[in-house]
TORKOL-4160 file (C-alpha; in steps of 0.2 Angstrom, whole numbers, padded with zeros to 4 digits, m for minus):
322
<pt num="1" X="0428" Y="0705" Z="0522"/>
<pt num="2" X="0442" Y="0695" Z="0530"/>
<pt num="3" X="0456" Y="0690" Z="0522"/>
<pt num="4" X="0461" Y="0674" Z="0512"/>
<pt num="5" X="0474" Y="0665" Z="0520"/>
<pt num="6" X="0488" Y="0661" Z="0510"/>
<pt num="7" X="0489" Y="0642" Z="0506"/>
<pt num="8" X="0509" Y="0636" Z="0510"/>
<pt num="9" X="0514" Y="0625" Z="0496"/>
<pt num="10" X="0529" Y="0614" Z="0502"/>
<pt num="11" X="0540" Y="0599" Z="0496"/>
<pt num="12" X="0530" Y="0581" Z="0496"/>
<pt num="13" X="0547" Y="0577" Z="0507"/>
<pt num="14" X="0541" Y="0590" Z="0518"/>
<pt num="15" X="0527" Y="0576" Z="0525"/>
<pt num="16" X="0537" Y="0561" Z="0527"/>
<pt num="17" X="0551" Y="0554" Z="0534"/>
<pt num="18" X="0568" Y="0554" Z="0527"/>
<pt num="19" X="0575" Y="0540" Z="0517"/>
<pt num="20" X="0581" Y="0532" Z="0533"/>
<pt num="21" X="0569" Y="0534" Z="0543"/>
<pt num="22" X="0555" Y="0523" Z="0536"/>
<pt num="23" X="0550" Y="0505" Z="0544"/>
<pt num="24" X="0556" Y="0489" Z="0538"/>
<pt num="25" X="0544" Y="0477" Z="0532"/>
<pt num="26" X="0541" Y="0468" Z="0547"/>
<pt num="27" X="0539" Y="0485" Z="0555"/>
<pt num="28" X="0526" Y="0493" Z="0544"/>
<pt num="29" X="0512" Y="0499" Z="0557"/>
<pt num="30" X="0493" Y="0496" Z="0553"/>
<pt num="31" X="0492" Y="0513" Z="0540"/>
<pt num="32" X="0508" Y="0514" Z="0530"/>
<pt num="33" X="0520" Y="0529" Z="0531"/>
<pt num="34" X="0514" Y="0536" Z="0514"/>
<pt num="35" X="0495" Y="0531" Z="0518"/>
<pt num="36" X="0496" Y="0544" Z="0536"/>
<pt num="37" X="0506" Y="0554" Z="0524"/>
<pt num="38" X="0494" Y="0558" Z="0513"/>
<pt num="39" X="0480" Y="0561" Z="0524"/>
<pt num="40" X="0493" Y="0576" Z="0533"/>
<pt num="41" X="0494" Y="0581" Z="0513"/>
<pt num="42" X="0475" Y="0581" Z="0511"/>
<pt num="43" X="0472" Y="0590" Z="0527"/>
<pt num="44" X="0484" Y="0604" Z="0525"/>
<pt num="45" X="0491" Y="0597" Z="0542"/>
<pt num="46" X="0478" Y="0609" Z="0550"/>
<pt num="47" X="0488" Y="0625" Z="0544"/>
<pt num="48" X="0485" Y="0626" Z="0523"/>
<pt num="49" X="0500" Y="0616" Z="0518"/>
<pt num="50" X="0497" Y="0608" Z="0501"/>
<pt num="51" X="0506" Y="0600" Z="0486"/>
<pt num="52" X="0506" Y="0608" Z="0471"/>
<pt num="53" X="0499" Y="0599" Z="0455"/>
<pt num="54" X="0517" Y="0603" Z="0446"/>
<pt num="55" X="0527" Y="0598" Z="0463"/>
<pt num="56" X="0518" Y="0581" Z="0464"/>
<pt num="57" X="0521" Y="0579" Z="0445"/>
<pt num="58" X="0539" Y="0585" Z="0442"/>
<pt num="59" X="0543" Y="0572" Z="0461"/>
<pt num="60" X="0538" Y="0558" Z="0450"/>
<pt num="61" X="0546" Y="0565" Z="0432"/>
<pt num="62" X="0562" Y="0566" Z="0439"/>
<pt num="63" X="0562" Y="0549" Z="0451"/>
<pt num="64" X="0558" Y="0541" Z="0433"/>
<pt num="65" X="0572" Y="0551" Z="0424"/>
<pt num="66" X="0584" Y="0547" Z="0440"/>
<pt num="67" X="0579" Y="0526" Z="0442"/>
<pt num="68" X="0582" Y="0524" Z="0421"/>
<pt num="69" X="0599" Y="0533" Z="0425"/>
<pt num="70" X="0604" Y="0521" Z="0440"/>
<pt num="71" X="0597" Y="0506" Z="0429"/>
<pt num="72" X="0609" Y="0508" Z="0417"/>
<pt num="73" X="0623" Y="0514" Z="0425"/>
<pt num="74" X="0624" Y="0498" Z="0436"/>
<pt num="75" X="0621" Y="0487" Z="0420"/>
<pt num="76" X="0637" Y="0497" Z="0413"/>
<pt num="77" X="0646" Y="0495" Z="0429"/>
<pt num="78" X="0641" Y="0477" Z="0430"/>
<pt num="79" X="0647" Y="0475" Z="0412"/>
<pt num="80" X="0663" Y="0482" Z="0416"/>
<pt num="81" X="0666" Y="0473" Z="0431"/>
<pt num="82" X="0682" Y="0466" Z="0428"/>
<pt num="83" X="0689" Y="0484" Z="0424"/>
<pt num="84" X="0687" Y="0490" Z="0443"/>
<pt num="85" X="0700" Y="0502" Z="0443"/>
<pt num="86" X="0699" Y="0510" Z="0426"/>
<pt num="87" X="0695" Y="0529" Z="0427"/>
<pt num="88" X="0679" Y="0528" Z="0418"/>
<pt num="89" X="0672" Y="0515" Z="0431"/>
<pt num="90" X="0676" Y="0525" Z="0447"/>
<pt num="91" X="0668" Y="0540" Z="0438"/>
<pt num="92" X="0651" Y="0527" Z="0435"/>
<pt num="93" X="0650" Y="0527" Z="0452"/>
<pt num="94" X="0651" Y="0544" Z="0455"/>
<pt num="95" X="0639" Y="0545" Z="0445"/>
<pt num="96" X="0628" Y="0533" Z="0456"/>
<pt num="97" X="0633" Y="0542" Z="0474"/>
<pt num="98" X="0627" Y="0556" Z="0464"/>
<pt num="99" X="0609" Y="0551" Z="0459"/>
<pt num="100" X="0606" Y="0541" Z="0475"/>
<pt num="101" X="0608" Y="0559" Z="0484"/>
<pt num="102" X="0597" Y="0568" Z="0474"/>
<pt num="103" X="0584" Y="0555" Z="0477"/>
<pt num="104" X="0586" Y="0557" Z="0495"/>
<pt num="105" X="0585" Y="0573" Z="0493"/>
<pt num="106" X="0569" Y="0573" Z="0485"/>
<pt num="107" X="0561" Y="0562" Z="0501"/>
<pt num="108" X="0568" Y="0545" Z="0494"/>
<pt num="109" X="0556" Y="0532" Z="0487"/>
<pt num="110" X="0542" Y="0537" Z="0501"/>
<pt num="111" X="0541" Y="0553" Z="0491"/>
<pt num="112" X="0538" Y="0546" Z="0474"/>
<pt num="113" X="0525" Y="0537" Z="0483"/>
<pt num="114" X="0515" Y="0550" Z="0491"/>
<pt num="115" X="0518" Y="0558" Z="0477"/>
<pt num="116" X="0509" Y="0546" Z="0464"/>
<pt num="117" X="0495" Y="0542" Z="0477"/>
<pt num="118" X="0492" Y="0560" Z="0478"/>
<pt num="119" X="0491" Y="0557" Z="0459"/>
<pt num="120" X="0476" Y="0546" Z="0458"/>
<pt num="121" X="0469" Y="0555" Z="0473"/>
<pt num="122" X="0450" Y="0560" Z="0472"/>
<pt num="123" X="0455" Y="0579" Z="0473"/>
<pt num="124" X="0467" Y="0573" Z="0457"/>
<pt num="125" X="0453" Y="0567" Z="0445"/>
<pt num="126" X="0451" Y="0552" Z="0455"/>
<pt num="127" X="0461" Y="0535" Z="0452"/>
<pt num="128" X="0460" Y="0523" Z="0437"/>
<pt num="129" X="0450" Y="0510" Z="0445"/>
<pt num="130" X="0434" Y="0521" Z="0439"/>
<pt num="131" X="0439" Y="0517" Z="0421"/>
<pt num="132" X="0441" Y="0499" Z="0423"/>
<pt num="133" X="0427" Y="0493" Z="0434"/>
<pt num="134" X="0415" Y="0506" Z="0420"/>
<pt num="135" X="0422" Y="0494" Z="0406"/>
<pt num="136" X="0418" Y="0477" Z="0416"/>
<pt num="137" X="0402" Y="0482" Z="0421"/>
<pt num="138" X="0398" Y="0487" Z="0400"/>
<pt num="139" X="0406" Y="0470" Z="0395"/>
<pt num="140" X="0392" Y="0461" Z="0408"/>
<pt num="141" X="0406" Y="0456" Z="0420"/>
<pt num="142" X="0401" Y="0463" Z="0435"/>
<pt num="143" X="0381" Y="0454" Z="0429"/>
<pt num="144" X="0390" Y="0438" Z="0427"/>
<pt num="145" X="0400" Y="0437" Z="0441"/>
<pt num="146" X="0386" Y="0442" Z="0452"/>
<pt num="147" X="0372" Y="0432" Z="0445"/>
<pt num="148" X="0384" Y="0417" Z="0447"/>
<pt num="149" X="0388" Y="0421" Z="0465"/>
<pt num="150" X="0408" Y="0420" Z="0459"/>
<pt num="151" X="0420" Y="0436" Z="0463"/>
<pt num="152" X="0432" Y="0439" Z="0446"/>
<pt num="153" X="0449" Y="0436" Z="0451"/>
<pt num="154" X="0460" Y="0451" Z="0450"/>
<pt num="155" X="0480" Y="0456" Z="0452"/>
<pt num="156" X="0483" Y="0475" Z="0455"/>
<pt num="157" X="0503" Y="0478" Z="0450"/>
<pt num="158" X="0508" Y="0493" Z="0459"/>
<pt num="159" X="0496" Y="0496" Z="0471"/>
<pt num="160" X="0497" Y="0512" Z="0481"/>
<pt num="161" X="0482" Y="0508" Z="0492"/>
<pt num="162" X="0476" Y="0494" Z="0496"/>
<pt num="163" X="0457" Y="0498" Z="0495"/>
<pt num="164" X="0456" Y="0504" Z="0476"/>
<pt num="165" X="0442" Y="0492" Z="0474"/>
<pt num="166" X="0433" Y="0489" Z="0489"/>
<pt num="167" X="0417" Y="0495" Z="0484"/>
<pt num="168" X="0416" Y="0482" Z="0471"/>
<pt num="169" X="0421" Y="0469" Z="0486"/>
<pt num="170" X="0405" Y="0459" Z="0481"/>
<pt num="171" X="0411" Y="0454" Z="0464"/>
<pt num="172" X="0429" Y="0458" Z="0462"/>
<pt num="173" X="0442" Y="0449" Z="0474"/>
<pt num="174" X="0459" Y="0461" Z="0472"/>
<pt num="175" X="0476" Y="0456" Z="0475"/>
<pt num="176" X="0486" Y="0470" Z="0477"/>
<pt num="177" X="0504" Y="0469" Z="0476"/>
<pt num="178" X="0519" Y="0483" Z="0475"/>
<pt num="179" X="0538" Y="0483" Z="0474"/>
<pt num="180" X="0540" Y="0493" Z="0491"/>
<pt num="181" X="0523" Y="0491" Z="0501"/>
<pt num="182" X="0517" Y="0503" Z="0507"/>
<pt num="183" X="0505" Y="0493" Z="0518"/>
<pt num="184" X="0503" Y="0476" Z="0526"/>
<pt num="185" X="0487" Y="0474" Z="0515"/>
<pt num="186" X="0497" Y="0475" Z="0499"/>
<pt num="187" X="0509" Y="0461" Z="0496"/>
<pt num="188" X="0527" Y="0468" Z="0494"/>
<pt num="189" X="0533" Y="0458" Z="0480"/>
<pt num="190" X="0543" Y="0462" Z="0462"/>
<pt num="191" X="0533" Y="0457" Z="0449"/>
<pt num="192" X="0545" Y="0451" Z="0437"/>
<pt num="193" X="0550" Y="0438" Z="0450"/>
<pt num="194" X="0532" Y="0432" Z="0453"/>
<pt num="195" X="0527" Y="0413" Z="0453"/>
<pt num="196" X="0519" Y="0408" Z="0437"/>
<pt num="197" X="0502" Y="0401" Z="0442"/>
<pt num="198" X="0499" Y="0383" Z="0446"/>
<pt num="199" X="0484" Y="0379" Z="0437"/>
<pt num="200" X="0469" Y="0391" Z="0432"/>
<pt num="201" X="0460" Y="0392" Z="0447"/>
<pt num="202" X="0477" Y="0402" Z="0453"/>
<pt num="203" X="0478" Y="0413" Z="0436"/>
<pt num="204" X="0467" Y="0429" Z="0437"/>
<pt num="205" X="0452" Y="0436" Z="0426"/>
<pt num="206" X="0460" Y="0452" Z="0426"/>
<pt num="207" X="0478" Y="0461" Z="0427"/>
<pt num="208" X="0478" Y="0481" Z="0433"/>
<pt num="209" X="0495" Y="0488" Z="0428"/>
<pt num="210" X="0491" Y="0506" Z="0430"/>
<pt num="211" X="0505" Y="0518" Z="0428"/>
<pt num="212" X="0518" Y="0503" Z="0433"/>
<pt num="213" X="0526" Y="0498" Z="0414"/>
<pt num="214" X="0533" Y="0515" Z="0412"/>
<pt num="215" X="0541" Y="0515" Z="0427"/>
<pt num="216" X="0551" Y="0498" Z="0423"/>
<pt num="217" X="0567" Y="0504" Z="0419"/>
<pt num="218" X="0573" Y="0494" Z="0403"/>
<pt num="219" X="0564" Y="0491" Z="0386"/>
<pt num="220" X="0568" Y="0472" Z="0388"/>
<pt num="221" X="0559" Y="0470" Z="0407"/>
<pt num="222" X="0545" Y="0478" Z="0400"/>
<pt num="223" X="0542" Y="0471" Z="0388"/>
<pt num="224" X="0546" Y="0452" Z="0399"/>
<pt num="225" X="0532" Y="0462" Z="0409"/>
<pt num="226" X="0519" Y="0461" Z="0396"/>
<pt num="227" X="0523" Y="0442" Z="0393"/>
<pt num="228" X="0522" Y="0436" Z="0412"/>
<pt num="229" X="0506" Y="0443" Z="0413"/>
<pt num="230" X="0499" Y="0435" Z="0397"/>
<pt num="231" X="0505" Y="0418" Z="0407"/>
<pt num="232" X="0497" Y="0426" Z="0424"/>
<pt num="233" X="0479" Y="0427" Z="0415"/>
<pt num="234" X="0468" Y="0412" Z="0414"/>
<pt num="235" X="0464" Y="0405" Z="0397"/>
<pt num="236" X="0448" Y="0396" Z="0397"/>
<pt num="237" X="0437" Y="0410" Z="0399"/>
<pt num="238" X="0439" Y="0429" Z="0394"/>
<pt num="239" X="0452" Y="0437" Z="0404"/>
<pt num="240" X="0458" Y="0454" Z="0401"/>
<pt num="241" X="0475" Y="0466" Z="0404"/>
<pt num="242" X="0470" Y="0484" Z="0411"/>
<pt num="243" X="0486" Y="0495" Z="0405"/>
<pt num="244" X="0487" Y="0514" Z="0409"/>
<pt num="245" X="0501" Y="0524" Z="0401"/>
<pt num="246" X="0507" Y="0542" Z="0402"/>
<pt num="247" X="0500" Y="0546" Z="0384"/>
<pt num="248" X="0516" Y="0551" Z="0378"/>
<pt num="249" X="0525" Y="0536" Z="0379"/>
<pt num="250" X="0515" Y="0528" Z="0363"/>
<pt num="251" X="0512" Y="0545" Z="0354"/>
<pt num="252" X="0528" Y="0554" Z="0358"/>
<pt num="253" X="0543" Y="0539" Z="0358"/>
<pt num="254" X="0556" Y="0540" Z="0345"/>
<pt num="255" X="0551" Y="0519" Z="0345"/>
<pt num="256" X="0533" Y="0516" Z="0347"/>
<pt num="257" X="0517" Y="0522" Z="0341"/>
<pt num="258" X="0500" Y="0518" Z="0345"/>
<pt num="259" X="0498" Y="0506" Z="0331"/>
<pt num="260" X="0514" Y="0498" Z="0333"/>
<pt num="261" X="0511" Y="0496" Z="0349"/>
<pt num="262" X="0495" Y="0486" Z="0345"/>
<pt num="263" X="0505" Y="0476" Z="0335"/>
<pt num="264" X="0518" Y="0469" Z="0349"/>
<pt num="265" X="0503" Y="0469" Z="0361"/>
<pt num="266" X="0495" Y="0454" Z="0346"/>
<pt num="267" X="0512" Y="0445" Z="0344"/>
<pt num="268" X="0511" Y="0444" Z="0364"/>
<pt num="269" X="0494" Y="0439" Z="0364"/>
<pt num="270" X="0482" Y="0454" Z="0367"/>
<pt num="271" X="0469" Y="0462" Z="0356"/>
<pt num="272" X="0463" Y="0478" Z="0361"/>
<pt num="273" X="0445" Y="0478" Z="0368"/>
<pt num="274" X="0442" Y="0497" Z="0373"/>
<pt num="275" X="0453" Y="0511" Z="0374"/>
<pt num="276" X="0451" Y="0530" Z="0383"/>
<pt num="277" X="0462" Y="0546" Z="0378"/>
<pt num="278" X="0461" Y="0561" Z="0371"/>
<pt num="279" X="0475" Y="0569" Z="0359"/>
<pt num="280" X="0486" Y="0581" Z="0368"/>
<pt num="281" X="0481" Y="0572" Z="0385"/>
<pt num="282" X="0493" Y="0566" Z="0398"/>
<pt num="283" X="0487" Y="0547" Z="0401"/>
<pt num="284" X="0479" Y="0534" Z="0391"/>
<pt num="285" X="0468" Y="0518" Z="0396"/>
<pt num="286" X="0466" Y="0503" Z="0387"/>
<pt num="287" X="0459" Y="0486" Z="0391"/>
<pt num="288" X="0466" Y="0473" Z="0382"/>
<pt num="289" X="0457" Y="0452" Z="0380"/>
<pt num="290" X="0471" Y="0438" Z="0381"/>
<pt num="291" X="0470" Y="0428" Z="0364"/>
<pt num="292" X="0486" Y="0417" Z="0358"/>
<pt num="293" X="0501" Y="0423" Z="0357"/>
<pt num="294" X="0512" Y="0425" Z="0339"/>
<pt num="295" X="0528" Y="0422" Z="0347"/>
<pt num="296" X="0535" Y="0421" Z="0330"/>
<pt num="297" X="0532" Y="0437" Z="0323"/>
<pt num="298" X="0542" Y="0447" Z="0336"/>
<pt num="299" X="0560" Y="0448" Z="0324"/>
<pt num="300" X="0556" Y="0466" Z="0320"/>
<pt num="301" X="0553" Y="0469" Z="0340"/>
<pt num="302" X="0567" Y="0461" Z="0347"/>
<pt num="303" X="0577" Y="0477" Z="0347"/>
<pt num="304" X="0574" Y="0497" Z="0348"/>
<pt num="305" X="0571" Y="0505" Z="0331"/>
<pt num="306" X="0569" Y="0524" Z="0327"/>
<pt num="307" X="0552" Y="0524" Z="0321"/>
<pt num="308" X="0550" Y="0544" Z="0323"/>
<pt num="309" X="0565" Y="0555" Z="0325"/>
<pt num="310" X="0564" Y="0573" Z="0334"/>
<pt num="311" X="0574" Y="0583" Z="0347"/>
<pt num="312" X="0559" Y="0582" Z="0359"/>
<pt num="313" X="0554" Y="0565" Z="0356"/>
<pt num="314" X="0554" Y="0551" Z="0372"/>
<pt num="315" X="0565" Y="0535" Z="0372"/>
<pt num="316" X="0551" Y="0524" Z="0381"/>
<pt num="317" X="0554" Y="0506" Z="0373"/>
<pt num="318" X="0548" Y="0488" Z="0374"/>
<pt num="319" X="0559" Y="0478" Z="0367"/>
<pt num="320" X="0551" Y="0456" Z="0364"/>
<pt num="321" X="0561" Y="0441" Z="0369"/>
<pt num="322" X="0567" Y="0427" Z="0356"/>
């Protein structure tokens, strides 16, 4: 019997180029640097290199744990702008220098890229687009929308891929978009900075924000996220918001829970329609229908409060505007 031949396991930043190295926009070549990435990764390259489950997972952990860092170290520093030459705001930006090396040293943001695409890769459970299209086809969306010859009007925040939902091309018209495209098919474009729409034909049935809100790097944004896309979702026929979480950030923050989650999601406009986890698992699904808004119960979640104290609880927060 031969023998097995061992299976390298190397860095994601191993497969890409460095920090520097990647295309401008108007440069981006017809497959994206993390899209021919990703195949090499799949395909061991021809000589059994893979990724790691824990590699790819602790890439995107600590590009989380770095991006809230810089976020509030530039608020502080922009805060303290006036105080330039004070000790503690040289040592702020120290601080900075210091976290923009160790993302480039991780692969910069083409890693955390590869990274999360190898994350919803078919040989990774497969991506969250299964759970969504299973829940429109239950509701009699995909019936509708076909009997009617009419494609449902999607926005996919965060897109990795451009084709996520090509299979469904007959019914579903997708409009993917990412903060740093990683192809010319998906519309490089912050979210938070989108144009509301112009009338309802421009406003969408259906919002994807998989795995995106946690990665927004202040309660506040967040929860200004939730509330642009209640105004992105049309309002005279049923439209929905598709939300995927890492489980912990609603069953392990010293701020939130599952049910007070639920709550803010009503003052903002959202009941719950179907939901998908399991206790003790990593992520959570949950498809939420746009109803009115209660604007004017949100006093009690204008601000972070401890709901549930504990050295290995979580600080992931939404925080409601006035």
């Amino acid at each position: 019997m031969g023998k097995t031949k061992k299976v390298k396991k190397q860095p994601i930043s191993a497969f890409g180029p460095g920090p520097d190295a990647g295309p401008s926009k108007s440069q981006i070549p017809s497959k994206s640097t993390a899209s021919t990435a990703l195949g090499r990764l799949r395909s061991g390259s021809g000589n059994g290199t893979v990724v790691s489950r824990k590699i790819t997972q602790s890439t995107i952990t600590r590009f989380h744990t770095l991006l809230k860092q810089q976020a509030n170290l530039k608020r502080n520093l922009k805060a303290g702008r006036e105080k330039d030459g004070d000790t503690e705001v040289q040592g702020m930006w120290r601080q900075l220098d210091s976290i923009e090396q160790e993302m480039n040293e991780l692969g910069g943001l083409n890693a955390y890229q590869i990274a999360s695409t190898l994350g919803q890769s078919k040989e990774r459970g497969g991506d969250s687009s299964k759970v969504l299209v299973k829940w429109l086809e239950e509701l009699g969306i995909k019936r509708e929308k076909m009997a009617q010859n009419e494609k449902l009007r999607m926005l996919e925040i965060g897109a990795l891929v451009p084709d996520n939902y090509a299979s469904c091309s007959k019914w579903i018209d997708n409009h993917p978009i990412d903060l740093h495209s990683q192809h010319p098919d998906i519309l490089e474009q912050d979210f938070l900075e989108r144009p509301l729409p112009s009338g309802e034909q421009n406003a969408f049935h259906v919002v994807s924000c998989s795995l995106v809100l946690n990665f927004v790097s202040s309660p506040a944004d967040r929860g200004k996220m939730l509330s642009l896309i209640h105004q992105q979702l049309r309002g005279e026929s049923p439209s929905f918001l598709f939300l995927v979480l890492p489980l912990p950030c609603l069953t392990n923050s010293r701020y939130l829970t599952l049910n007070t989650f639920q709550e803010m999601m009503r003052i903002i406009g959202f009941t719950l329609e179907k939901e998908q986890w399991k206790s003790g698992g990593k992520v959570g699904y949950w498809l939420w229908r746009k109803t009115d808004s209660a604007a004017g119960d949100n006093d009690q979640y204008r601000k972070k409060t401890v709901i549930q104290d504990g050295p290995k609880r979580n600080n992931f927060a939404v925080v409601l505007s006035s």
